[in-house]
Structure formats: C-alpha cells, structure tokens
C-alpha positions, 0 to 999 in steps of 0.5 A: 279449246272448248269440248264441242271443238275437240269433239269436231276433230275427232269425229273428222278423224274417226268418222265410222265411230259409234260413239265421240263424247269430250267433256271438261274445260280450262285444257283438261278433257276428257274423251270416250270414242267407240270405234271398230277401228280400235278392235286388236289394238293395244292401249298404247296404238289406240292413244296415239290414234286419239293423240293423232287429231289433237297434237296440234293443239296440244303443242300450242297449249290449248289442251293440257291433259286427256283422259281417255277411253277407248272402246270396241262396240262389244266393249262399250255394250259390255260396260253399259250393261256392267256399269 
C-alpha cells in the first residue's frame, strides 16, 4: 500500500472531511482526518470509524501499523494556531 491508495479509501469513507492527509511507507502510515463526523466521539469510536475502510488491508498484511489523529474543525484550527 502506498499513502495516496490509503488516502483514496478514507476519503471514500469520509467524504464531508475537511482535511484526509496519509504519510509514510513499508506498512506504517500515519493518518490526520478532520471531520465533523467525529465531534462527541470518543478516542476508541473515532479509531474504529479510521480502522473501518482500512481492515481489509490490515488483515491481508498490507498495512502493519497506523498512527492516527482524529480531529474536529475546531480542534484542527486550535492545534494550528497553538502548534
């Protein structure tokens, strides 16, 4: 898997987001989605909503690990201003 394949599935699966971004190779990724979806979720739903587009390929080895950030709007413009 490459991140611009990743990427395609989670914007598929999340297609109101304001933000998708994957990085990384060799399995490991690292995902960021900014999503209305996920306003009064908690950490545990909004992973299992991320994992949800991505278990088949999880299963099948292709992706061995994802680091992810979940993010309200508010919460994205709030870490861009603070860092």
């Amino acid at each position: 898997m490459n991140p611009e394949a990743i990427k395609a599935l989670l914007v598929a699966a999340f297609p109101q987001a304001e933000a998708v971004e994957v990085t990384g190779e060799g399995g490991k990724f690292n995902v960021t989605i900014v999503s209305d979806e996920f306003t009064g979720l908690r950490p545990v739903a909004k992973q299992q909503r991320v994992y949800a587009p991505l278990n088949e390929q999880i299963a099948s080895g292709a992706i061995h690990a994802v680091t992810m950030r979940t993010l309200t709007p508010e919460e994205w413009r709030k870490a861009k201003l603070f860092g």
